[in-house]
C-alpha positions, 0 to 999 in steps of 0.5 A: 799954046794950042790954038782955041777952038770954035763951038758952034750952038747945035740946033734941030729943024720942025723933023728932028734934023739936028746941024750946027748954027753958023753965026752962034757960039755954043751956050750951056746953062749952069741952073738957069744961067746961060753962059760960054763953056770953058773948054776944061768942061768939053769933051768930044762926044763920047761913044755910045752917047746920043743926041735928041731935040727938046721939044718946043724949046728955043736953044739959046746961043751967044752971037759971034759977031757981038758977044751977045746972048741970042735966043733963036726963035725961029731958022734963018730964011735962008735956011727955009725958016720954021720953027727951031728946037734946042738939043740935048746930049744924052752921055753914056755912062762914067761921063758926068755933065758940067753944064745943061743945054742952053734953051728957054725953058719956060717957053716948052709945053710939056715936062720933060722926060726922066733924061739927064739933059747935056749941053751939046756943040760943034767943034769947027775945027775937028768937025765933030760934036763936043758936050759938057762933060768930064770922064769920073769912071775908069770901068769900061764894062758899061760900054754900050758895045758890051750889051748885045741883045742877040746873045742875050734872049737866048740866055734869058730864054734858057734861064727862065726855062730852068728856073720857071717858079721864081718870079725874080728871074721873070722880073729881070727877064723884063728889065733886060729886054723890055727896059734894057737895064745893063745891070739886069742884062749882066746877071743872064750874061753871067758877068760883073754887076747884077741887080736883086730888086726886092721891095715894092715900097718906097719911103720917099717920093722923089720928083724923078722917080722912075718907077712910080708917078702918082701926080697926074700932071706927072711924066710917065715912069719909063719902066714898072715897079716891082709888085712882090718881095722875093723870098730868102730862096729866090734871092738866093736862087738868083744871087749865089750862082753870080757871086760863085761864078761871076766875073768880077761879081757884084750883086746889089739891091735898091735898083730903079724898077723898085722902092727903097730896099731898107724897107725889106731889111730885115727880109734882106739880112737873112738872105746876106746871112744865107749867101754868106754861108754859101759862099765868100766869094763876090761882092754884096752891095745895098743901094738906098736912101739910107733913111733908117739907121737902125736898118744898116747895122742889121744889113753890116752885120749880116755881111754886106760889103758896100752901101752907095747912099742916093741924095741930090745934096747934102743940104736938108732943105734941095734934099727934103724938096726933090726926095719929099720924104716920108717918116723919115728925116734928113738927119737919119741920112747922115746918122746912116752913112756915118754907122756905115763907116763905122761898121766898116763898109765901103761907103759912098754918095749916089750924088745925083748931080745938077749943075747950079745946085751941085756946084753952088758954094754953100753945097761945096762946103757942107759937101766936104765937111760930111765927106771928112766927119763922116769919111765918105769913101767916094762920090758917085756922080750921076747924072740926074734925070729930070726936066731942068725946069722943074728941078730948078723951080722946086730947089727954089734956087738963085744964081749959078754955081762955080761950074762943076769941073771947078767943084771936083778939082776943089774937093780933090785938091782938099781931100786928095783920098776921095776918090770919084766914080759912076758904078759901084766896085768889087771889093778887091778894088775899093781902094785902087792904087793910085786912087789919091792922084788920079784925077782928072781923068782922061776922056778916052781911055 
């Protein structure tokens, strides 16, 4: 039997200087529950993740001499005193979280920023940092190392030069280098996914929306929307040199710096119609909401080739609280996903996940009975990016979760074909051999 290791709770002095507590175990939170971390749900900090503090926020730890659950209100004297800020991991993409930071919450002054917040502590025993996660994605390709910024202008640069009048290319010229968006940066890299934002509207208005924030008191959206709807040609401009010459090639619209794609469906289907007959070759992906059923068939038909649908749960009263939808309905989510399948699409949830909500038993459930009704393909685990406090005030939710890895190991032991993931694939690789047996995943690969 291996020896059990030590976490130690991670705090940050008045600076930002980030060190391990001496005198207090590692806590994280399962909705606003604190608890230790079973050592199933730790992983060394992945490569490429960060750390940052959360300001004004007391991290909460258990004492290792008595068990008890201390909030730290302030440094030791010893330590030079002041004040003391809880910290956060920010885990690099395929690493979803099984729990979030222990820290009194309420006691913070400012909403959080749009960041998927990850409990985070020190392996005394390794002398490195540990965080909650697991590994759901095989896909290396989203490593930060792959997205060199000083190889990218000049490809930017040249492409902007050889397309001038298309205002597409202009928009993701900004999303790769101002907003850093690896799926932008991948279109001028020439390589694997690519993103096709097209619409300027939204029929929901999401709580972590981070394009466009209209409540005053609001966080501000970390990138601009998009102000136009590209034509068929710039689509296509865009679109068709990807998917002849790609390396795994993937393009895909519904991005973060636009509305809802299905509210441009018709605009889209034609441009599908026109790829297609320019070239078989790649794959054609819609991410969305899914909120008009009649919109998918259109989209099937015209040939694309895999829909990812974005909820935060699969039942309508945490769904309808964060999405606060707009002429549309729960049910025309579930009606959507289940003519997805029908059409033959590669169907999969965008599941925005939350610990305390994502792994409540009521979820779980209903979780796998939309999974077998409908025969949902996979489930991408995301990270949602929110103030953890405000997520869980507005859910109205109670109590804790079963804890996230023992949520997946459930639904993997009932429907051993479902498969997880982060990113969406190449159509050459929706049913992976050995998809049904691989899990869990290791951490490094």
């Amino acid at each position: 039997m291996s020896k059990q290791k030590t976490f130690l709770t991670v705090v940050a002095d008045e600076s930002g200087e980030v060190f391990e507590h001496p005198d207090l175990l590692m806590a994280g939170m399962n909705g606003m529950s604190a608890r230790l971390p079973h050592e199933d749900e730790l992983i060394p900090l992945p490569e490429g993740s960060r750390l940052f503090t959360i300001p004004g926020t007391p991290p909460i730890g258990f004492d290792r001499q008595t068990g008890k659950q201390t909030t730290l209100e302030e440094l030791p004297q010893n330590w030079g005193g002041g004040s003391v800020q809880a910290v956060s991991a920010f885990v690099t993409p395929a690493f979803t979280r099984t729990l979030l930071p222990a820290a009194e919450y309420t006691k913070k002054a400012v909403e959080l920023t749009l960041w998927s917040y990850t409990a985070v502590g020190w392996c005394v025993e390794e002398e490195r940092f540990y965080v909650a996660a697991v590994r759901v994605d095989r896909n290396r390709q989203w490593e930060p190392q792959h997205f060199d910024d000083r190889k990218l202008e000049p490809l930017v640069r040249n492409r902007i030069s050889n397309q001038p009048d298309n205002r597409l290319v202009e928009q993701l010229s900004r999303c790769a280098l101002d907003y850093h968006c690896f799926a932008a940066k991948n279109l001028f890299f020439g390589r694997w996914e690519a993103p096709l934002p097209c619409s300027p509207a939204c029929n929901a208005q999401c709580l972590g929306c981070i394009s466009l924030q209209d409540e005053p008191k609001a966080c501000q959206a970390s990138q601009d929307r998009l102000t136009f709807v590209p034509t068929v040609k710039e689509l296509c401009e865009v679109a068709v040199p990807h998917l002849q010459n790609a390396e795994n090639a993937i393009v895909s619209f519904g991005q973060g710096c636009e509305g809802d794609p299905i509210l441009q469906a018709d605009r889209i289907a034609e441009a599908v119609k026109e790829m297609r007959r320019q070239t078989t070759r790649g794959t054609i992906n819609f991410n969305s909401n899914a909120s008009i059923p009649a919109a998918i068939d259109k989209l099937a038909e015209a040939g694309i080739d895999s829909i990812r649908i974005s909820l935060n749960s699969v039942q309508e009263s945490f769904y309808n609280a964060y999405y606060r939808p707009v002429n549309y309905c729960f049910d025309n989510v579930l009606e959507s996903a289940r003519r997805a399948k029908h059409h033959g699409l590669f169907t999969m949830l965008n599941y925005l996940v939350f610990p305390g909500i994502t792994d409540r038993e009521d979820e779980l459930e209903k979780l796998m009975e939309f999974i077998e009704a409908v025969g949902i393909d996979m489930i991408q685990l995301r990270n949602l990016s929110i103030d953890p406090l405000l997520y869980w005030n507005s859910m109205k939710a109670e109590g804790a979760g079963i804890g996230m890895k023992k949520m997946l190991d459930r639904i993997k032991q009932d429907i051993p074909r479902i498969q997880y993931g982060y990113f969406n694939r190449t159509k050459e690789n929706f049913y992976p051999a050995g998809f049904e047996t691989d899990w869990p995943l290791p951490a490094f690969l």
